[in-house]
N, C-alpha and C positions, 0 to 999 in steps of 0.2 A: 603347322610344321614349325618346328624350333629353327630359329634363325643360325645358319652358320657363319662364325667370324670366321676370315683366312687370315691370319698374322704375316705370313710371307710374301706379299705382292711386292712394290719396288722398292717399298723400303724408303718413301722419297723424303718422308720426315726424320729418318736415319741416319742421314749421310754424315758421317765423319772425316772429320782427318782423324788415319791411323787410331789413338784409342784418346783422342784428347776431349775429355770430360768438359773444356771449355769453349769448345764448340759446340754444344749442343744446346739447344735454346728454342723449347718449343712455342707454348702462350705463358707459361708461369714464369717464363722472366727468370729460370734457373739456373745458378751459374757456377756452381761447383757439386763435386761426387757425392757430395754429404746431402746434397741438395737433393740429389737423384734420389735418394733411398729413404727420403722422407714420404715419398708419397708413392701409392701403390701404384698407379697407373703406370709413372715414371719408371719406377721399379722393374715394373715389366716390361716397358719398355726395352730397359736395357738388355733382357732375357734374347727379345726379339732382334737387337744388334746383335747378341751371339747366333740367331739361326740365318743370320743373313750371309753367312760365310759359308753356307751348305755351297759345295760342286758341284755342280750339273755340266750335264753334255754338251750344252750351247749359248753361248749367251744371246739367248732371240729376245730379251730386250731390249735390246744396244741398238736405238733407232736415233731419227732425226741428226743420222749423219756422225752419230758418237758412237761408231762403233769399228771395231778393226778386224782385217782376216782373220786373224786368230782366233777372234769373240764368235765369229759365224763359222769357224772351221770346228765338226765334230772329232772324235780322236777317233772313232773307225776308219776316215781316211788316214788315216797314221799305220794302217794296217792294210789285209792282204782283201780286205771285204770293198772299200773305197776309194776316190779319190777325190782332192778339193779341186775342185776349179783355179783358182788364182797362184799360178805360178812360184810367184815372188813370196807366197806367206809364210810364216817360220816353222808351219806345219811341215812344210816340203824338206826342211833339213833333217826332220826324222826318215825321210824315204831315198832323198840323194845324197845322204852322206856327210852333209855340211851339219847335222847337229854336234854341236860344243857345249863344253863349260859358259861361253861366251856368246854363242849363238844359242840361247837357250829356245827352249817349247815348252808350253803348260809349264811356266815359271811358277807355281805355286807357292812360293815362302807367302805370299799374303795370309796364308789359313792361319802362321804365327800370330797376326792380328786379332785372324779368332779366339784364336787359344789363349792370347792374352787377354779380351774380354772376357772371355772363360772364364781363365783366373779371375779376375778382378770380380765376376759377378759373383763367385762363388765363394771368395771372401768375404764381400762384403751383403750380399744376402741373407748371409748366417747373425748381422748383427742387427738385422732391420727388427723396428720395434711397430706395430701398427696397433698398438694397444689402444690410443689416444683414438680410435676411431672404430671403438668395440661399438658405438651406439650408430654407427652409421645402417644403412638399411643393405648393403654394399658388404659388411665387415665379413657375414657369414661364406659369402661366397669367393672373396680376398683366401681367405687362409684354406680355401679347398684347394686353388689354384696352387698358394704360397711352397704347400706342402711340397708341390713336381716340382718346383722350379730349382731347386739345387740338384737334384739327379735331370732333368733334362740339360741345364747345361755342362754335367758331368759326362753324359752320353754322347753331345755332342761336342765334346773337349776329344772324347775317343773315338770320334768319330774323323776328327779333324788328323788327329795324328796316326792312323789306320790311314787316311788319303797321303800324307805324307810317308809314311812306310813302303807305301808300295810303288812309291816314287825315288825313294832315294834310298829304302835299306835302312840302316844305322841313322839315327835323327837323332837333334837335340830334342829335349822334351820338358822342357820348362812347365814348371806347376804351383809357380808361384807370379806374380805380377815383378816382371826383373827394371831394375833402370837401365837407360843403353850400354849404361858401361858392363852392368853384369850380362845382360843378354849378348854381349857381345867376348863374353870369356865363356860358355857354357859350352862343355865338349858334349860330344854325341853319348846317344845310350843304342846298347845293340839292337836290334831288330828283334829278336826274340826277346828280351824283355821289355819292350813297347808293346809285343804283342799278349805277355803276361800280364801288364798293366791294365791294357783295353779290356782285356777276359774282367781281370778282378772289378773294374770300374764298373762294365757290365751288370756282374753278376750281382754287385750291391746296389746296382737302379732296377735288378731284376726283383731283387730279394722284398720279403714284407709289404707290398701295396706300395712302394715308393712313387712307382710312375701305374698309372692306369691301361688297361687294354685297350680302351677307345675315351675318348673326350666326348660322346655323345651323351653321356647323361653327367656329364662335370658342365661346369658354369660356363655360359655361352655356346658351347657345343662345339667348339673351334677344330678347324682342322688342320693340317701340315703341322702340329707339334708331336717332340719325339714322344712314344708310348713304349710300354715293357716290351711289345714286337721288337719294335725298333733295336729296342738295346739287345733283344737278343740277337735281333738281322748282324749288329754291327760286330758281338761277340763271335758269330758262326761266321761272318766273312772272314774274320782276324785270322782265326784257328784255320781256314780253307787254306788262305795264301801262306802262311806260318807251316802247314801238312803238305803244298805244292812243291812240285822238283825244286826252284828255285831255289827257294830257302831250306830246303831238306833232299839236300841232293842222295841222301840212303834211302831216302824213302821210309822212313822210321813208320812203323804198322800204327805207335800208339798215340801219335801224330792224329793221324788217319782218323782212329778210334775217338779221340778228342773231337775234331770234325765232327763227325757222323754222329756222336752224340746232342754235339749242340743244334747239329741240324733237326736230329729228333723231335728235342726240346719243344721248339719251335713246330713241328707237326702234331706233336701232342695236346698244344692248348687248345687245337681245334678252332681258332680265332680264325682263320684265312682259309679260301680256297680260291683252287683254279677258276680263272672264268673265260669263257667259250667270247666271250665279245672283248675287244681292245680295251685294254686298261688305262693306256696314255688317255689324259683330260678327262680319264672318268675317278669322279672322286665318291660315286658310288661301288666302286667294285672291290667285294671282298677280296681280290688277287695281291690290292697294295698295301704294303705296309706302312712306308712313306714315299710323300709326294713332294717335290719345291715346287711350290704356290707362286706361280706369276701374274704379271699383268695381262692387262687386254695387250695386243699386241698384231701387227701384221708381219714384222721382218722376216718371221722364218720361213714365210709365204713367198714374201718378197723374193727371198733368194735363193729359194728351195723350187719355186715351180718352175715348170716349163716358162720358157721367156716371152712364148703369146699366150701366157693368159696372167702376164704382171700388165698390161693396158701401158706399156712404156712407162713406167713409172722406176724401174732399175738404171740409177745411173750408167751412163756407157762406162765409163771407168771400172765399174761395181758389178760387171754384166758377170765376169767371169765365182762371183765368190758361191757359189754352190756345191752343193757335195752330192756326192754321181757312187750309185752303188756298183760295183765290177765282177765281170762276168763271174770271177770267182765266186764273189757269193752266191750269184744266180744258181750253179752248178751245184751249190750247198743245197739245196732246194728239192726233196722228191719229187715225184708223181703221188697224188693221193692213194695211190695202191700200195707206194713205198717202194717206188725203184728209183734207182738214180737215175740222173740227167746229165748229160757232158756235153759243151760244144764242142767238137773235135776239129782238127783242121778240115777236115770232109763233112763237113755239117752235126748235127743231132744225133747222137747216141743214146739209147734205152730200151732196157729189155723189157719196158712193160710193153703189153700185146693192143695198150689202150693208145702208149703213144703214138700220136702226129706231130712228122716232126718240120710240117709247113704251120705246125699252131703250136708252139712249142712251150708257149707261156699258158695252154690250156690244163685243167686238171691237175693245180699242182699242188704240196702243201696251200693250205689255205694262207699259212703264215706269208710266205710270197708273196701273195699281193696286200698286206698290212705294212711290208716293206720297201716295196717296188713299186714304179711306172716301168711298164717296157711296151715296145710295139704294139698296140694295135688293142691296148687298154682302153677303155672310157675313164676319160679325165671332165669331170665342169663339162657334161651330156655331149664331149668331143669324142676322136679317136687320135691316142697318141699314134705319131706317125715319125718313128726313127732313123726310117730306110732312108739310103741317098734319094736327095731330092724333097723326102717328106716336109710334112709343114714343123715338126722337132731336129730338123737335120740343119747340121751347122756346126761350122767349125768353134771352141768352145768360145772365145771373146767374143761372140756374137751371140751365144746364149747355147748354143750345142750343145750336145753331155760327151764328155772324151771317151766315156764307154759304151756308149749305145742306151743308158738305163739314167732314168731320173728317182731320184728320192721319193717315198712315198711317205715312210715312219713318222711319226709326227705331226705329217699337213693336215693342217684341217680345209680338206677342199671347201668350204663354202665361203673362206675368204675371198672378197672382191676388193680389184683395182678400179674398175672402171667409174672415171668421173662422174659424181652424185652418187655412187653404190657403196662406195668403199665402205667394208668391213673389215672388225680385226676380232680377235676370239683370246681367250686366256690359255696358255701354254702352261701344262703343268709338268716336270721332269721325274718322273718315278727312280728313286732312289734304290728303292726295294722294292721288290715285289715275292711271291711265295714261288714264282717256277724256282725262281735261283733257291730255295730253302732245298726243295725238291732233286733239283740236278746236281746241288753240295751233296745232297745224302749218298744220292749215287754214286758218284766220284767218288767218294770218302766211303763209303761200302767196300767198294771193289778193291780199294787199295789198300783197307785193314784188312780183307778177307780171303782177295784173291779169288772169290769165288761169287758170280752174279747172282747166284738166288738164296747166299748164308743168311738166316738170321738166329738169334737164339731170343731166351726170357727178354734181354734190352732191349735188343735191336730187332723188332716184331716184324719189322717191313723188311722185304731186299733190296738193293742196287735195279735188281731188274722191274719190283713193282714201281720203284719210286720213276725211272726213266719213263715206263710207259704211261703214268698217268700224266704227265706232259701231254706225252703224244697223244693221248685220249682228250686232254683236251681242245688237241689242235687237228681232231676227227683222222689223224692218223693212225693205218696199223701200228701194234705191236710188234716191237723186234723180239724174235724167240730168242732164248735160250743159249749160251757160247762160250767162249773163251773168255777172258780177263782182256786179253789186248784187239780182239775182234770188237769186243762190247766198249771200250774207251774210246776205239775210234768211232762209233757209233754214238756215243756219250760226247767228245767232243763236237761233231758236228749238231749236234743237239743243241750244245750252249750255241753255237753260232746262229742256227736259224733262228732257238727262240730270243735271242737276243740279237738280231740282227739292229744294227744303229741305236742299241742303247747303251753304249759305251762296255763291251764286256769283253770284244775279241782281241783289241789292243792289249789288256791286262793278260786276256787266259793264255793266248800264245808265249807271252812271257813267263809265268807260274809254269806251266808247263813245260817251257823248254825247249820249244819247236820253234820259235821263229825263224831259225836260220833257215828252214826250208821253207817257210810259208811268206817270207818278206823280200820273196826276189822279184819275183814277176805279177804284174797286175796287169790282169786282161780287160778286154771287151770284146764288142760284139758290131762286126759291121753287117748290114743287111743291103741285101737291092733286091727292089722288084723288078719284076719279068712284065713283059708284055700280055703275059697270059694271066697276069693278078697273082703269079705264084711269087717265092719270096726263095730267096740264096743266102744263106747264115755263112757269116766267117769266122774264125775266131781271130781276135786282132791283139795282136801282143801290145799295149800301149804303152807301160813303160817297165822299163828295168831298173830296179831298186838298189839298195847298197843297205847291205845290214852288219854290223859287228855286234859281238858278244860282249861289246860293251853297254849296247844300249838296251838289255836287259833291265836295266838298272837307269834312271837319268843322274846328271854329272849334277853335282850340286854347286851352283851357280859362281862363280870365280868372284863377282862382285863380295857375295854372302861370307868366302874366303877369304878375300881381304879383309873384311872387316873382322871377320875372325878365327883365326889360325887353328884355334881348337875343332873346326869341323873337319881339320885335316885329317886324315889322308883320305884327298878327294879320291871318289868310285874306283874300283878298278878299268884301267882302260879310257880313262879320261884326261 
């Protein structure tokens, strides 16, 4: 078996300040940019400083005590699916109200960093000469590589500014290496031509063999770098969020159309499919498109699991930074025959004739429990036990969950705490994957077409094939046949389950338009047992949110303002 390199672990021989070339000082004793680009390794190096700004969900490598609420807080609890544990984190100004200009969340200007690596590798890439080492034994397989390397950091320049778009709208977008005086006079460019930008950027790392469909038979076999997927994943998300209510509040059909083709695209090369087993940490599975390659690691362990089976090892102070799935999503959740599930104030609602609803957690989408611990699950060959009293019950600074439900997404149960055992395991964050190619088509179907099962000569699949082959893959029935807005609501809660805690319902709720009703209230679930072993469900209203129509959009940072006036006029509503 051919060995795989992973280029994205921590990055520890990396680390910069900001983009200063004279900090970096690996064995060669090299001390300026010129310096960098003499030798290949170096070179690529530098490539790999630009993928080191990829964003992911969580920062679970932030251990040995360097790491903040914020770094362990996911953005699902920023939404109506979760909540964080630790009170005081700046996550909580997105759900009580206190988010500002000044009290910022997911302050992102760093990706400008990237983007300025970006730039700079992508100027000077174009002048690298490695002639002088045609006779090396190295040389052949140097210029296979050489070839991607200006279209993957082209892809991931548009990949960088697509994460800032859909953060703040209207962006500056620098595409040159600026000194602080010029980056600090560069007004904004619109949001739709950012999003014309990323297409065009795309379409030319798409075009002529630029970037490869896998790096399996390229030099080293390396994995976690961008491939012609990739760049089309990042073109068809552009055109999703660019076709969304938000930014296209007519709902323009050829929006849509645009959409739904790029999604095509992307179904058509046949490169990916669904896969019936979890995708997170498998870097075999054809489902992904891209991965961020991390370290070994335990934190996400640490502070994601139940707090008897971290062996006391969770500082007390640190007890509370978890993130707790809320009954709402739970209720997102079918029965495997495809009925809904509701806790109601009177207990368990469902009209399947299978439900019991003293097992309520039984028979459900399978997806449910790839996202959830709830009652009375086997965790680490235990039984979770949530009810008052259980051995999981507890108020949250003592290790509780505020909704009744612990994280599942992500854990790798075979991490160990217990002294002499401790293990930790590599976290990898999927960036893409193919369901989202899939549920873009759909969405972007229905909305150019208005009709679930149109297709013509282009557009060979429908809205309604593309939704069900999700659901087949996740051993769920098929939803028949409907209306345009019966089938969205059934398409929305689609993206929810299959992406439950992979960063997608903070974004979709906004794209769409609905937060105002879905960011007020977030539930839980209380339980007590009976004397007779039977079990009492509550629904427990746990907190009351504060949403505006401002935060649609985040305010872009008051500091970033000072320094320069041309990013004025800050957001609306801010």
């Amino acid at each position: 078996m051919r060995t795989k390199y992973i280029i994205l672990t921590l990055l520890s021989s990396l680390v910069f300040a900001s983009c200063n070339y004279l900090d970096f000082d690996e064995t060669n004793n090299l001390k300026t940019k010129e310096d960098m680009y003499k030798y290949f390794d170096t070179s690529k190096s530098m490539l790999t400083y630009v993928y080191s700004f990829m964003p992911q969900g969580c920062q679970w490598f932030a251990t040995s005590g360097n790491f903040t609420p914020d770094g362990l807080a996911m953005r699902d609890c920023a939404s109506d699916d979760g909540e964080f544990g630790a009170v005081a984190a700046n996550i909580q100004n997105t759900n009580n109200g206190n988010w500002s200009a000044i009290k910022t969340f997911d302050d992102s200007w760093s990706l400008y960093k990237g983007i300025r690596a970006a730039n700079s590798f992508i100027a000077e890439i174009a002048q690298v000469d490695f002639t002088r080492y045609e006779h090396n034994a190295q040389y052949t397989n140097w210029m296979k590589q050489l070839k991607y390397f200006p279209y993957e950091a082209r892809v991931l320049r548009a990949h960088y500014f697509f994460e800032l778009a859909r953060r703040y709208g209207d962006i500056a977008m620098p595409l040159e290496v600026l000194t602080e005086e010029e980056a600090n006079t560069i007004g904004k460019t619109s949001f739709n031509d950012v999003i014309d930008f990323i297409v065009s950027e795309c379409d030319e790392a798409i075009a002529d063999n630029h970037l490869p469909d896998s790096y399996v038979n390229e030099p080293n076999a390396e994995v976690g770098r961008v491939t012609k997927g990739f760049a089309m994943a990042v073109k068809s998300k552009a055109l999703l969020y660019a076709a969304s209510k938000l930014h296209n509040p007519s709902m323009n059909t050829d929006l849509w159309k645009k959409s739904a083709k790029a999604a095509l695209d992307i179904i058509n090369t046949g490169l990916y499919s669904l896969d019936p087993k979890e995708s997170a940490n498998n870097l075999e599975s054809k489902e992904t498109v891209l991965m961020r390659i991390n370290d070994n690691d335990a934190s996400f362990e640490l502070f994601n699991f139940p707090i008897r089976f971290t062996a006391g090892k969770r500082n007390s102070s640190q007890i509370p930074y978890s993130n707790f799935p809320s009954q709402n999503l739970v209720d997102a959740f079918e029965t495997v025959n495809g009925y809904k599930v509701t806790l109601e104030n009177t207990g368990w609602v469902s009209e399947d004739p299978e439900f019991d609803p003293q097992l309520p957690y039984d028979k459900r989408d399978k997806r449910f429990y790839l996202a959830i611990l709830a009652n009375g699950m086997q965790f680490q060959e235990k039984t979770i036990e949530t009810y008052k009293g259980g051995a999981d019950d507890g108020i949250v600074s003592e290790g509780g969950s505020p909704t009744g439900y612990f994280l599942r997404k992500y854990i790798q149960e075979g991490t160990l705490f217990t002294d002499g055992q401790e293990t930790s395991n590599k976290h990898h964050w999927v960036i893409y994957r193919y369901a989202e190619t899939l549920l873009t088509y759909a969405e972007s179907m229905v909305n150019a077409f208005n009709d679930v099962n149109y297709t013509d000569d282009t557009y060979k699949y429908s809205a309604l094939w593309a939704i069900n082959e999700v659901r087949k893959n996740a051993g769920m029935p098929a939803i028949p046949s409907s209306g345009k807005d019966e089938f969205l609501e059934r398409l929305y809660n689609e993206w929810r389950v299959e992406f439950a805690f992979e960063d997608h319902r903070f974004w979709d709720v906004r794209r769409w338009k609905i937060a105002d009703s879905t960011q007020r209230e977030l539930y839980g679930v209380k339980i007590e047992k009976q004397p007779d072993g039977t079990f009492n469900f509550y629904k427990n209203l746990y907190e009351t949110r504060n949403w505006r129509d401002a935060m649609y959009l985040y305010p872009i940072p008051q500091s970033e303002l000072y320094k320069n006036a041309n990013l004025n006029p800050q957001n609306t509503g801010w």
